[in-house]
PyMOL commands that place a pseudoatom at each C-alpha (Angstrom):
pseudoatom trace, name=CA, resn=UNK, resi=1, chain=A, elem=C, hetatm=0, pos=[-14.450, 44.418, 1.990]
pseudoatom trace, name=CA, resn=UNK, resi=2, chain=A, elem=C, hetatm=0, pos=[-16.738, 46.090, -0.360]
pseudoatom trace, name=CA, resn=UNK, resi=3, chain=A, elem=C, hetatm=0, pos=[-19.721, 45.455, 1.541]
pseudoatom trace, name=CA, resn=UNK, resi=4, chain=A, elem=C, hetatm=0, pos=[-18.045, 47.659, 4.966]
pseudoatom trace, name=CA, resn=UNK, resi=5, chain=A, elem=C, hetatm=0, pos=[-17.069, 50.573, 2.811]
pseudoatom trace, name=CA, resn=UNK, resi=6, chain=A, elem=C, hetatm=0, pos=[-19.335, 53.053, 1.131]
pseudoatom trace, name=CA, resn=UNK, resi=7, chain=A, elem=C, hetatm=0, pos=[-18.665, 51.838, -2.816]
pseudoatom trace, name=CA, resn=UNK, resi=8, chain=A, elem=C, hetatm=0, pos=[-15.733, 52.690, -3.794]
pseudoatom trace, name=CA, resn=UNK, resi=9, chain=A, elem=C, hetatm=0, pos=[-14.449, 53.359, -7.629]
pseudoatom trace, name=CA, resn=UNK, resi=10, chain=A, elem=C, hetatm=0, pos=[-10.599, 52.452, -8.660]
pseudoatom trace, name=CA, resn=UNK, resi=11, chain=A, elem=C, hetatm=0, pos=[-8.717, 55.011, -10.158]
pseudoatom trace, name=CA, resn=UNK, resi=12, chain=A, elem=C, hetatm=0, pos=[-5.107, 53.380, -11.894]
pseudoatom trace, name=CA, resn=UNK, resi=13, chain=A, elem=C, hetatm=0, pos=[-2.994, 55.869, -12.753]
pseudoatom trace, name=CA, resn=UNK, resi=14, chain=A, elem=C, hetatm=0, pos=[-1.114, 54.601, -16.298]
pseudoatom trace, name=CA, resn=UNK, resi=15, chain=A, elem=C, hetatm=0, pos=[-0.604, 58.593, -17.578]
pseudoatom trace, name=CA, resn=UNK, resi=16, chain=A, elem=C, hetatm=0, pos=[3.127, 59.025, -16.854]
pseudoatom trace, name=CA, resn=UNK, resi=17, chain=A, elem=C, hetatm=0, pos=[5.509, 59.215, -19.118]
pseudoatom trace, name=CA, resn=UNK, resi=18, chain=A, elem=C, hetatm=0, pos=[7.977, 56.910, -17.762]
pseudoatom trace, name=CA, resn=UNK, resi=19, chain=A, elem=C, hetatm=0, pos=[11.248, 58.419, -18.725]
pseudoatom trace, name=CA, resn=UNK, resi=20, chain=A, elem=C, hetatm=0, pos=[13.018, 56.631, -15.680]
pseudoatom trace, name=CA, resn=UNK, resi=21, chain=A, elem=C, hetatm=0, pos=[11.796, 53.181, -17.294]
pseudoatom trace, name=CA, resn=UNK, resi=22, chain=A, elem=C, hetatm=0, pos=[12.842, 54.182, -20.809]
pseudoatom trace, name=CA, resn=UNK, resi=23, chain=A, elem=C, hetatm=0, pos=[9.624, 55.583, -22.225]
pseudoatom trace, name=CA, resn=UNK, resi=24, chain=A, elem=C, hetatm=0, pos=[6.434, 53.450, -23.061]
pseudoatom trace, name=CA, resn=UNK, resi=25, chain=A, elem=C, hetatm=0, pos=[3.867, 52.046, -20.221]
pseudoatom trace, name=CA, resn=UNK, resi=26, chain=A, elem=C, hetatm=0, pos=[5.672, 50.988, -17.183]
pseudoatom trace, name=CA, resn=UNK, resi=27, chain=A, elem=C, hetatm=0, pos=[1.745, 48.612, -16.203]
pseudoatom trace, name=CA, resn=UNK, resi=28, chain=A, elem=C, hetatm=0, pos=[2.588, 47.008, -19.453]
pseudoatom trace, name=CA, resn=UNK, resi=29, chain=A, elem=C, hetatm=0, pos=[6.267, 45.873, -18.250]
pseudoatom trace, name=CA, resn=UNK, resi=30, chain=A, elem=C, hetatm=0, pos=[6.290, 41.972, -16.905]
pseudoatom trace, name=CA, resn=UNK, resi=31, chain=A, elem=C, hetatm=0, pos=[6.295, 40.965, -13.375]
pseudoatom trace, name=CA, resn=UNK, resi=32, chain=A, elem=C, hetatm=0, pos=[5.811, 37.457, -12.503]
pseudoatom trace, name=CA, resn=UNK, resi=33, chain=A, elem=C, hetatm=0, pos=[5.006, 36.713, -16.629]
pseudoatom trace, name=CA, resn=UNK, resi=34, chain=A, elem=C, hetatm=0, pos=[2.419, 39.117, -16.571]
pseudoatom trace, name=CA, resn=UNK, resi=35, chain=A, elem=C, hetatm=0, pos=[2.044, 42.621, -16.835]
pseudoatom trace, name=CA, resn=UNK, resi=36, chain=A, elem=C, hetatm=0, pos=[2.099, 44.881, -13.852]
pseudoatom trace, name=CA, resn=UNK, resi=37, chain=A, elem=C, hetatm=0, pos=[-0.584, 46.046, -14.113]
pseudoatom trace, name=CA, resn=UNK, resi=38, chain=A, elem=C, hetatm=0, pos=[-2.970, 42.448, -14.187]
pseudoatom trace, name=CA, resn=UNK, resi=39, chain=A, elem=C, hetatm=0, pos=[-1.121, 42.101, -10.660]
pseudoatom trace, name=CA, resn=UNK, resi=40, chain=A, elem=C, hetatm=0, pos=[-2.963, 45.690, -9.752]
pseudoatom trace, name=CA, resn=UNK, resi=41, chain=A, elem=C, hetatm=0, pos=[-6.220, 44.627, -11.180]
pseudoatom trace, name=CA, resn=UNK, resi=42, chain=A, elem=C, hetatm=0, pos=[-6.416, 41.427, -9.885]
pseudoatom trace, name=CA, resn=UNK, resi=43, chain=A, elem=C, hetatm=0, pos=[-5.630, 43.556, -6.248]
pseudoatom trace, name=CA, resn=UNK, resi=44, chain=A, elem=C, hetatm=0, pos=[-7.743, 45.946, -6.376]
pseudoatom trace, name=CA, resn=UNK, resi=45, chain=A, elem=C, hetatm=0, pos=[-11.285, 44.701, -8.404]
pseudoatom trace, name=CA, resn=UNK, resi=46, chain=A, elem=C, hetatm=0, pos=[-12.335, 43.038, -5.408]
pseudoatom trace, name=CA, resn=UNK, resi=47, chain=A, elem=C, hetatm=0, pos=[-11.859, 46.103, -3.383]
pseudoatom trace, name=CA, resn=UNK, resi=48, chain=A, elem=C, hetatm=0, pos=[-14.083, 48.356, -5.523]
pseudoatom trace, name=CA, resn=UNK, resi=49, chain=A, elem=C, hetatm=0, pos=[-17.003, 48.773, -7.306]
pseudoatom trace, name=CA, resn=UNK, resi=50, chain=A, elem=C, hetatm=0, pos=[-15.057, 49.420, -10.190]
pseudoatom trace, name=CA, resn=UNK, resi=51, chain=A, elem=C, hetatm=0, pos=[-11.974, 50.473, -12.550]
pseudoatom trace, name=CA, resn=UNK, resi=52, chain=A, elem=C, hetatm=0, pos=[-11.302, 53.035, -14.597]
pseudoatom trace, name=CA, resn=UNK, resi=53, chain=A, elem=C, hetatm=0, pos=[-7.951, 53.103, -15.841]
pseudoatom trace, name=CA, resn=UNK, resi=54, chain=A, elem=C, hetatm=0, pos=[-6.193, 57.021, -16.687]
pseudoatom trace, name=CA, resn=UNK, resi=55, chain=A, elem=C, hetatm=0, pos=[-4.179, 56.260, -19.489]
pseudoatom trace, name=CA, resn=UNK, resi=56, chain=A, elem=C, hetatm=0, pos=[-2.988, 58.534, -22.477]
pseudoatom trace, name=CA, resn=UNK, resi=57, chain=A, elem=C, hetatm=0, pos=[-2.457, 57.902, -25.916]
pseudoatom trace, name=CA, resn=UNK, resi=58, chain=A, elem=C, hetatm=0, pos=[-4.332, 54.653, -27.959]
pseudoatom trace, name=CA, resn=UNK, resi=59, chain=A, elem=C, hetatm=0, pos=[-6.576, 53.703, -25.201]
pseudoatom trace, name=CA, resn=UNK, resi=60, chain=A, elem=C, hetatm=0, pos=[-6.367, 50.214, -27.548]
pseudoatom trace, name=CA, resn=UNK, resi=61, chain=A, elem=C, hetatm=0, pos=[-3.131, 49.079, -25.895]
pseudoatom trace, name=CA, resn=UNK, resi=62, chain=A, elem=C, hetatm=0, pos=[-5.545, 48.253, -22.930]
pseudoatom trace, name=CA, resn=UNK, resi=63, chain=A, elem=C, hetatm=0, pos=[-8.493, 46.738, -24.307]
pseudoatom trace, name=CA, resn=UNK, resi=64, chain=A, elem=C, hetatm=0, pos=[-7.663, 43.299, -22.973]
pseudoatom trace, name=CA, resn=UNK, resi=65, chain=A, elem=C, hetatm=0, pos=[-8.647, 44.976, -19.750]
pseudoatom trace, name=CA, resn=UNK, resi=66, chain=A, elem=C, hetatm=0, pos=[-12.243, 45.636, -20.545]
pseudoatom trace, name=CA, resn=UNK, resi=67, chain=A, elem=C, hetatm=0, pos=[-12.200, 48.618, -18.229]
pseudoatom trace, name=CA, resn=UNK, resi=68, chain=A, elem=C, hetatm=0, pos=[-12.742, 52.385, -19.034]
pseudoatom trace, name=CA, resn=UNK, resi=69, chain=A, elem=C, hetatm=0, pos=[-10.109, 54.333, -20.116]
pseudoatom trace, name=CA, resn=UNK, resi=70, chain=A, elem=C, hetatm=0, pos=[-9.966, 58.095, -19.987]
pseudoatom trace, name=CA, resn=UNK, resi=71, chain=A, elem=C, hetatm=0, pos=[-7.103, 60.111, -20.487]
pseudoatom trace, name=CA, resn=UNK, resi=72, chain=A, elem=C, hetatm=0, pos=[-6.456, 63.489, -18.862]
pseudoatom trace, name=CA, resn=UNK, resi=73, chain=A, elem=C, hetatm=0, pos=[-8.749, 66.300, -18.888]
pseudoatom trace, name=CA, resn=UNK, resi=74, chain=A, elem=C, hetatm=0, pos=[-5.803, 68.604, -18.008]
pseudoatom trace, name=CA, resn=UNK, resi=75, chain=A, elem=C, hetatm=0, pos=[-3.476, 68.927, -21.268]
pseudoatom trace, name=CA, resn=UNK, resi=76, chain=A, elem=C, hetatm=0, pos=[0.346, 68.882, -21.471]
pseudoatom trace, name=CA, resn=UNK, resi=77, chain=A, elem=C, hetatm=0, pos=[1.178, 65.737, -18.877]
pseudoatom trace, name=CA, resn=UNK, resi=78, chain=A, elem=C, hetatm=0, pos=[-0.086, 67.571, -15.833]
pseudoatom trace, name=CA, resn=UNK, resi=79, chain=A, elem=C, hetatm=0, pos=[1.086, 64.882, -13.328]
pseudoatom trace, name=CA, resn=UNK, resi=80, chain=A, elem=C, hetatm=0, pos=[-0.996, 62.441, -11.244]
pseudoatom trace, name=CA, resn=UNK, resi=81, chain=A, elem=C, hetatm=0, pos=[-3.540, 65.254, -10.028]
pseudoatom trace, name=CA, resn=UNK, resi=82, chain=A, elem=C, hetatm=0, pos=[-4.902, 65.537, -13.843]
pseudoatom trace, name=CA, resn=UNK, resi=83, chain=A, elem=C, hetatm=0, pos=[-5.024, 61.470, -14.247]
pseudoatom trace, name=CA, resn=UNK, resi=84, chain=A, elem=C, hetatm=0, pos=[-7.875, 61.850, -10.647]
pseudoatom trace, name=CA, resn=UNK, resi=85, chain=A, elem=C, hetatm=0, pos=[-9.225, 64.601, -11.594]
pseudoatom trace, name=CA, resn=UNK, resi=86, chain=A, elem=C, hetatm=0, pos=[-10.236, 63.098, -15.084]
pseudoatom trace, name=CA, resn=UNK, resi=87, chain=A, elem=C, hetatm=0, pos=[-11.635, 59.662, -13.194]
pseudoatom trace, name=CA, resn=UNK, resi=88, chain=A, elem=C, hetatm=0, pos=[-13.333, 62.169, -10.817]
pseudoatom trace, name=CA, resn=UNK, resi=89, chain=A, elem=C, hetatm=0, pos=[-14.817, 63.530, -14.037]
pseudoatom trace, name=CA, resn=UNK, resi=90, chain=A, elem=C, hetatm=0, pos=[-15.767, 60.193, -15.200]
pseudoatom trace, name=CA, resn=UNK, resi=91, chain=A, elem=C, hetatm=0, pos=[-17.442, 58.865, -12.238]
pseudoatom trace, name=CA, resn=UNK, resi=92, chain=A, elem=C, hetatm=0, pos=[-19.271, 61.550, -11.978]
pseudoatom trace, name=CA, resn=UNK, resi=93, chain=A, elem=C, hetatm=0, pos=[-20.968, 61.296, -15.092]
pseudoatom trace, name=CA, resn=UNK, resi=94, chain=A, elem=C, hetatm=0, pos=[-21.054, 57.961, -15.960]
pseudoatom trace, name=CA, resn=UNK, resi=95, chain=A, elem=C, hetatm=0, pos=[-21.500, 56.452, -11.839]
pseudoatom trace, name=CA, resn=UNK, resi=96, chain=A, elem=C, hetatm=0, pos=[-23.545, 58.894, -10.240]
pseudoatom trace, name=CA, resn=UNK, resi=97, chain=A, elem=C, hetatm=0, pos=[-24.450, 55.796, -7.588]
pseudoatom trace, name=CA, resn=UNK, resi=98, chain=A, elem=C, hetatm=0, pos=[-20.481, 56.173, -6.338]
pseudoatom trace, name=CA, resn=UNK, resi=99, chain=A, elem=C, hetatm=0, pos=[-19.562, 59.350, -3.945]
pseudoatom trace, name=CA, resn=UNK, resi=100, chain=A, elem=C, hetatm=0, pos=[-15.787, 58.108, -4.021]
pseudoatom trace, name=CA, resn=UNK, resi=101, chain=A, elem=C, hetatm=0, pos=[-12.516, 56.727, -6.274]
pseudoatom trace, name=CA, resn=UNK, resi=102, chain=A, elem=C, hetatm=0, pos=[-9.205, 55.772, -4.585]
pseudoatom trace, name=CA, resn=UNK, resi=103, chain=A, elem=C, hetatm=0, pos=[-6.687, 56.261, -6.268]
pseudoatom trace, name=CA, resn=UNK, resi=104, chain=A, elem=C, hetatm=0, pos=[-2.961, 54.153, -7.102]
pseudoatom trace, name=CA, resn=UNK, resi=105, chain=A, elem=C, hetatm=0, pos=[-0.189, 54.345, -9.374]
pseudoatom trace, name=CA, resn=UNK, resi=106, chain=A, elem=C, hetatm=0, pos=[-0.350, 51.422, -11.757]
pseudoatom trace, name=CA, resn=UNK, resi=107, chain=A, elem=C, hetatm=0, pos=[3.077, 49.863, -11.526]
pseudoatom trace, name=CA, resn=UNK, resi=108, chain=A, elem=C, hetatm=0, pos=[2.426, 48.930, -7.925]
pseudoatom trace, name=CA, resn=UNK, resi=109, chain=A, elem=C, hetatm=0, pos=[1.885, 45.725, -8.004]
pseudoatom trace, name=CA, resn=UNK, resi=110, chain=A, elem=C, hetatm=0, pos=[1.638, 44.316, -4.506]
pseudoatom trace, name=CA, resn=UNK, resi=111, chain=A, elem=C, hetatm=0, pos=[-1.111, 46.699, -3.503]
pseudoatom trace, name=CA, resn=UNK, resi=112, chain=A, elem=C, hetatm=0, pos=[-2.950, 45.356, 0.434]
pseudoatom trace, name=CA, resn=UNK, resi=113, chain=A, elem=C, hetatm=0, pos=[-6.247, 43.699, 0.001]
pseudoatom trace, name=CA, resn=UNK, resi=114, chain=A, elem=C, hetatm=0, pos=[-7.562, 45.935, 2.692]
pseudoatom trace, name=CA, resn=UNK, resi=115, chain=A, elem=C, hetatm=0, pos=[-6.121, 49.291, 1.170]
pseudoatom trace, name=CA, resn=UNK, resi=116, chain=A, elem=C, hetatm=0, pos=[-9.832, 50.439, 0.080]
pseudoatom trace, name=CA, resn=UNK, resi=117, chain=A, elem=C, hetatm=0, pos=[-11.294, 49.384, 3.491]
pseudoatom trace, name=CA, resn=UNK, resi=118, chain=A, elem=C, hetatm=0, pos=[-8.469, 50.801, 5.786]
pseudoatom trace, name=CA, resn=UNK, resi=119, chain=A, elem=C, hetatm=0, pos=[-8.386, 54.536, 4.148]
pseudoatom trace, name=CA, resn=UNK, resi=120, chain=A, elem=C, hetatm=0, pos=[-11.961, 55.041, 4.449]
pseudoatom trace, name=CA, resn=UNK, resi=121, chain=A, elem=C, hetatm=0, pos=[-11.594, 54.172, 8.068]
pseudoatom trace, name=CA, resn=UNK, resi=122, chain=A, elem=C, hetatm=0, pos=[-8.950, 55.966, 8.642]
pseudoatom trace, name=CA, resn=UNK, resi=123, chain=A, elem=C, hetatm=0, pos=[-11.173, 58.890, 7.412]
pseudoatom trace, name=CA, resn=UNK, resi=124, chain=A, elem=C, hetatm=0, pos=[-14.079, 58.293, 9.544]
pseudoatom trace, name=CA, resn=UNK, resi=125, chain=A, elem=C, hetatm=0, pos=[-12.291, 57.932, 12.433]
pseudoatom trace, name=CA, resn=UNK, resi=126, chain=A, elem=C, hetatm=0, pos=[-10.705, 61.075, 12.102]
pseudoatom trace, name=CA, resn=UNK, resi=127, chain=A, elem=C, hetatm=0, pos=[-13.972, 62.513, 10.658]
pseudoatom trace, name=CA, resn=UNK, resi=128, chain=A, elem=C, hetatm=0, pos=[-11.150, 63.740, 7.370]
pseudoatom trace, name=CA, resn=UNK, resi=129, chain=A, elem=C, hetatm=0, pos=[-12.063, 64.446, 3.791]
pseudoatom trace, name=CA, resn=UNK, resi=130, chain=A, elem=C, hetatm=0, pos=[-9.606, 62.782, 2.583]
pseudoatom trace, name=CA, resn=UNK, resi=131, chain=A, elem=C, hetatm=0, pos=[-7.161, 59.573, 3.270]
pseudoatom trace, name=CA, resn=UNK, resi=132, chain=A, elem=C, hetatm=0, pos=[-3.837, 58.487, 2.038]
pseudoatom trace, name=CA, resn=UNK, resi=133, chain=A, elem=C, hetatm=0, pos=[-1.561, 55.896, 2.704]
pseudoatom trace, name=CA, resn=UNK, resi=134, chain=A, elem=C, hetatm=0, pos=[1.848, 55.367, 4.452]
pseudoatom trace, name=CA, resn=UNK, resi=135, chain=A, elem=C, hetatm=0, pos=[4.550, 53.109, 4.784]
pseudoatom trace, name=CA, resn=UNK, resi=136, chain=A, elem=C, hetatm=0, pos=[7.637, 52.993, 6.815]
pseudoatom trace, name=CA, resn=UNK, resi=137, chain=A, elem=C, hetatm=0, pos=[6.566, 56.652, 7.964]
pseudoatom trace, name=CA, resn=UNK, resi=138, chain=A, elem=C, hetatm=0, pos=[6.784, 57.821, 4.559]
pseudoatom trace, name=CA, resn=UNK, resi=139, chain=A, elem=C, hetatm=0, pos=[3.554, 59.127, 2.978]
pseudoatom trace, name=CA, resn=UNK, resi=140, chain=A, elem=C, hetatm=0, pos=[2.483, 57.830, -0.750]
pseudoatom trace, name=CA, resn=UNK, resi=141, chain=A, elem=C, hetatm=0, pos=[0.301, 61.046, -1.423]
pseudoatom trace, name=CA, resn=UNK, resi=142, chain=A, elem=C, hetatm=0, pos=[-0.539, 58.803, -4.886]
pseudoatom trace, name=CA, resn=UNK, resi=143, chain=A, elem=C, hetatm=0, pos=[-2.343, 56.346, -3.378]
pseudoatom trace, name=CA, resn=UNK, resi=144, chain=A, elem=C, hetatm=0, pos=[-5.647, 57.814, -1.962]
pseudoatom trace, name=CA, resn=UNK, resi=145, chain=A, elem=C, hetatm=0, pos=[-9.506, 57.999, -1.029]
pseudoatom trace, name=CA, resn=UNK, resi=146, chain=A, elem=C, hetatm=0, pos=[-11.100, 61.106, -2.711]
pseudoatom trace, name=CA, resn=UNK, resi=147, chain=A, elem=C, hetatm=0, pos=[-14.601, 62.397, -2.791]
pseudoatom trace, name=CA, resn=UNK, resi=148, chain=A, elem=C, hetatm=0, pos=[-16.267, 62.807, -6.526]
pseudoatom trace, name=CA, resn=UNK, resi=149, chain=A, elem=C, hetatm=0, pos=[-17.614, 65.921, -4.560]
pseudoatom trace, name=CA, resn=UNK, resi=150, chain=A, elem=C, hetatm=0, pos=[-13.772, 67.744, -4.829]
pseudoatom trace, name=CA, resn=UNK, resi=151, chain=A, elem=C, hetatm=0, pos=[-13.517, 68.079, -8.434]
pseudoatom trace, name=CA, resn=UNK, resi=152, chain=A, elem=C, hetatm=0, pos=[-14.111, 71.405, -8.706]
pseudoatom trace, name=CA, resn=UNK, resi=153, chain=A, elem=C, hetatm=0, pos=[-11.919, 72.455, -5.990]
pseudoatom trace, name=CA, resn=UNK, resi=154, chain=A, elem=C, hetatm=0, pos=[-9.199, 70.063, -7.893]
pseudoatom trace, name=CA, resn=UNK, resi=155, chain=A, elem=C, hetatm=0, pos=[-9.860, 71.873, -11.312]
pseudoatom trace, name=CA, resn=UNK, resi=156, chain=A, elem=C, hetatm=0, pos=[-9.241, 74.909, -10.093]
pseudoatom trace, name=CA, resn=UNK, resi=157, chain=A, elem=C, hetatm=0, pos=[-5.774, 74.211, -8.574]
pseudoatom trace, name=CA, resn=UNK, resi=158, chain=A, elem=C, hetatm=0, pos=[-4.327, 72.281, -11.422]
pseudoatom trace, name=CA, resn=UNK, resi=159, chain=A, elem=C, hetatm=0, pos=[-5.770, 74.706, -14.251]
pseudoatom trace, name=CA, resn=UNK, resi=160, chain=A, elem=C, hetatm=0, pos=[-6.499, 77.770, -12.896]
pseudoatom trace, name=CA, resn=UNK, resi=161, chain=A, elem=C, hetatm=0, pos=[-3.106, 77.896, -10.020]
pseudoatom trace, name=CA, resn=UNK, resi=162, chain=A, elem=C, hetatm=0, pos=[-0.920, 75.420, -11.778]
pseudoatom trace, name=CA, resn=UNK, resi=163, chain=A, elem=C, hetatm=0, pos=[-0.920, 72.846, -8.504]
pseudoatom trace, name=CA, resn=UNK, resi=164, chain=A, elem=C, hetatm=0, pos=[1.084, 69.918, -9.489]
pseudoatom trace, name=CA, resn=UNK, resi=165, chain=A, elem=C, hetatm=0, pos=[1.822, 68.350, -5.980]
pseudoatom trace, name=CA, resn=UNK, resi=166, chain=A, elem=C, hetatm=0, pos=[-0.550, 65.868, -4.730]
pseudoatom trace, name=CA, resn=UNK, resi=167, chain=A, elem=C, hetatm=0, pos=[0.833, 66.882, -1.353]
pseudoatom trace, name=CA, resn=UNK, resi=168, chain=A, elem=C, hetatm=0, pos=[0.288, 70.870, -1.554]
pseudoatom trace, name=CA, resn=UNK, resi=169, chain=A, elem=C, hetatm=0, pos=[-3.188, 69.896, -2.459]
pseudoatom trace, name=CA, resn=UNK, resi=170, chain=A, elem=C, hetatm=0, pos=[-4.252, 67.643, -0.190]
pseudoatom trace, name=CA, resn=UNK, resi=171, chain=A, elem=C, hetatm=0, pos=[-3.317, 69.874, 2.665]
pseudoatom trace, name=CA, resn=UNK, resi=172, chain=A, elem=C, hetatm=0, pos=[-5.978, 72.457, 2.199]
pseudoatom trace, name=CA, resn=UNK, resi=173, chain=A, elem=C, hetatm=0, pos=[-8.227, 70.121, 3.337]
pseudoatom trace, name=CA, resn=UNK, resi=174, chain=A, elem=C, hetatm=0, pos=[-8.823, 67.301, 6.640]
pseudoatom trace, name=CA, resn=UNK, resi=175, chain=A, elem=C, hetatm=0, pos=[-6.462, 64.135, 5.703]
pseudoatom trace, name=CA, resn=UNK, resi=176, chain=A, elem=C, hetatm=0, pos=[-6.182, 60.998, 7.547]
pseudoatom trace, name=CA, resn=UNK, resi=177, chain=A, elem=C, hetatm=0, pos=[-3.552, 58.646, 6.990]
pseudoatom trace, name=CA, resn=UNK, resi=178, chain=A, elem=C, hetatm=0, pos=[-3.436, 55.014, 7.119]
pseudoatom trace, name=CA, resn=UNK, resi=179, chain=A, elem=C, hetatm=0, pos=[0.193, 53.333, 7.413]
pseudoatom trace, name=CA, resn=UNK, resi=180, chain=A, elem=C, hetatm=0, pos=[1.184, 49.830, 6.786]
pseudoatom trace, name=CA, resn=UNK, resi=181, chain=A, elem=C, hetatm=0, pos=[4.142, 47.909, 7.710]
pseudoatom trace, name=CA, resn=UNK, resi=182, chain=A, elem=C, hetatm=0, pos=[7.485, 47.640, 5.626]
pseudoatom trace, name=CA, resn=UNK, resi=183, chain=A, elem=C, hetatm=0, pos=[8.033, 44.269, 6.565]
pseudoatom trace, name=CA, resn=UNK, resi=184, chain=A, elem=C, hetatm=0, pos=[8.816, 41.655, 4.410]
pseudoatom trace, name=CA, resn=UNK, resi=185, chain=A, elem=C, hetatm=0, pos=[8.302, 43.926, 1.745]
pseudoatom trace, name=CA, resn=UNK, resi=186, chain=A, elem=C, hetatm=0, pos=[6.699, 47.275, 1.177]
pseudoatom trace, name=CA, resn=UNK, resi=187, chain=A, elem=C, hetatm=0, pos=[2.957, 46.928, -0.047]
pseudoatom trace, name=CA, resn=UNK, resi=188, chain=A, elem=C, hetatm=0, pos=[3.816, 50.398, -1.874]
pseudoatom trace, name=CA, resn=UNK, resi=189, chain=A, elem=C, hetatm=0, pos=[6.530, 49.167, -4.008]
pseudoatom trace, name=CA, resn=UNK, resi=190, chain=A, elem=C, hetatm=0, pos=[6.587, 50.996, -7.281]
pseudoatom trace, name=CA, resn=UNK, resi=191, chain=A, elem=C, hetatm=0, pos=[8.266, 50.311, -10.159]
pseudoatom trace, name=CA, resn=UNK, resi=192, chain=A, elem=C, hetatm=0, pos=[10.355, 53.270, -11.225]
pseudoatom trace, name=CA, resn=UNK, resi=193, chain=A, elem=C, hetatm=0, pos=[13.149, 51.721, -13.426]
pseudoatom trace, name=CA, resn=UNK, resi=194, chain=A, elem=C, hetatm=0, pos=[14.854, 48.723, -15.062]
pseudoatom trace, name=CA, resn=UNK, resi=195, chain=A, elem=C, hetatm=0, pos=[16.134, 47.390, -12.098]
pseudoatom trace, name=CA, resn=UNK, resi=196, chain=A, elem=C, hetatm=0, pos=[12.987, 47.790, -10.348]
pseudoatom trace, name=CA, resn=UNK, resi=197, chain=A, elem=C, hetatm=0, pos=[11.602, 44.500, -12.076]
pseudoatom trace, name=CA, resn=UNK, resi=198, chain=A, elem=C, hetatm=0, pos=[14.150, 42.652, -10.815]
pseudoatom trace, name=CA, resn=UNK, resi=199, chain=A, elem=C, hetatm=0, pos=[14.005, 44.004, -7.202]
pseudoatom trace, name=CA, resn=UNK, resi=200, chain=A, elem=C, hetatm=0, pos=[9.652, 43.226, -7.617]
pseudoatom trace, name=CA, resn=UNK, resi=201, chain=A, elem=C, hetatm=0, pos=[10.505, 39.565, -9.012]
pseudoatom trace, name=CA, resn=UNK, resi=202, chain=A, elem=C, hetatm=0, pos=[12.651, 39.543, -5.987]
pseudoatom trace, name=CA, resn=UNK, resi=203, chain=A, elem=C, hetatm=0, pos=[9.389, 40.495, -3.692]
pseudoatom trace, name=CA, resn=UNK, resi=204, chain=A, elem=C, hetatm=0, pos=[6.915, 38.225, -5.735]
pseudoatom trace, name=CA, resn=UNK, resi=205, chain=A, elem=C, hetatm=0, pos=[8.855, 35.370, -5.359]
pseudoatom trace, name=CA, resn=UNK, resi=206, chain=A, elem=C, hetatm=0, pos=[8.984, 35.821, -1.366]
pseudoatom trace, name=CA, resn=UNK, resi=207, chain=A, elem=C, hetatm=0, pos=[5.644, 36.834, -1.091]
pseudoatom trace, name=CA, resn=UNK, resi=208, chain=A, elem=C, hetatm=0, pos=[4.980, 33.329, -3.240]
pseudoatom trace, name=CA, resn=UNK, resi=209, chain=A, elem=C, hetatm=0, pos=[7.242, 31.664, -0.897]
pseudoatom trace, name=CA, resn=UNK, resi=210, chain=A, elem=C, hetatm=0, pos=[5.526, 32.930, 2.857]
for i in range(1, 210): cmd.bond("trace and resi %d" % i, "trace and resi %d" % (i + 1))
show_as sticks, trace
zoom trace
């Protein structure tokens, strides 16, 4: 899918703090025997033309990885708008080849193998700035195609207004949306709490199964 789509960076989001799951790295928690968030890697690397991961704290606990890690620019646990903006940062210095990241929270670990592809033609097609995706008529304002070219715009909201909503953001500008089905199982199943895991074992093993 890489080749249809203008190249396209891979923002994870792993900068929340997780109080829901009981503290510590939700990506890190098992799925499957693995950690959530090798089921998002293994999802999304073929999509893009590479991952960063945003990630607080000892960048070490992700070395295994062998991806980037940057934490957020924005201090004091700004929400996922810092976590983009900082990969926005990123690619632009260190990718200056890539115009775009999409970004996804990293406990989702059934992520579409055409998420990448279908956003950016969602945009095009509605000649949009941005994309995001939807599910069962329910927007995931998380998961989304941004230019590297909006960074400024996105520093100013989150430092200079104190924007925290993905949502309130986005809708300054053109966004296109690009839904998927909820059947079997929702693509953009995140993993929240404790019983989460089970209810994503649950999917895993009927996605295995079909």
């Amino acid at each position: 899918m890489i080749e249809t789509c203008p190249p396209t960076i891979g923002a994870l989001l792993a900068g929340g703090l997780a109080r829901r799951m009981g503290g510590g790295d939700k990506p890190l928690r098992h799925v499957g025997g693995r950690p959530i968030l090798d089921h998002v890697v293994e999802r999304m690397a073929p999509q893009c033309a590479g991952l960063v991961i945003n990630a607080n704290g000892d960048p070490a606990r992700f070395a295994p990885y062998g991806l980037p890690v940057v934490p957020d620019d924005v201090p004091g646990f700004a929400g996922p708008l810092a976590g983009i903006l900082a990969v926005l940062d990123h690619v632009a210095v260190r990718r200056r080849d890539v115009e775009w990241i999409v970004s996804v929270a990293a406990d989702t670990p059934f992520l579409p193998p055409d998420l990448v592809a279908r956003l950016h033609a969602a945009r095009q097609e509605e000649g949009a700035m941005l994309a995001c995706a939807a599910s069962g008529g329910r927007t995931h304002p998380v998961v989304g195609l941004w230019p590297v070219g909006i960074r400024e715009d996105l520093r100013r909201a989150l430092v200079g207004e104190g924007e925290r909503k993905i949502d309130r953001f986005t809708a300054r500008f053109p966004l296109a949306v690009a839904e998927w089905p909820t059947e079997p199982f929702d693509v953009f199943f995140n993993a929240n709490a404790p019983a989460d895991l089970e209810a994503a074992e649950a999917i895993l093993v009927h996605a295995r199964l079909s």
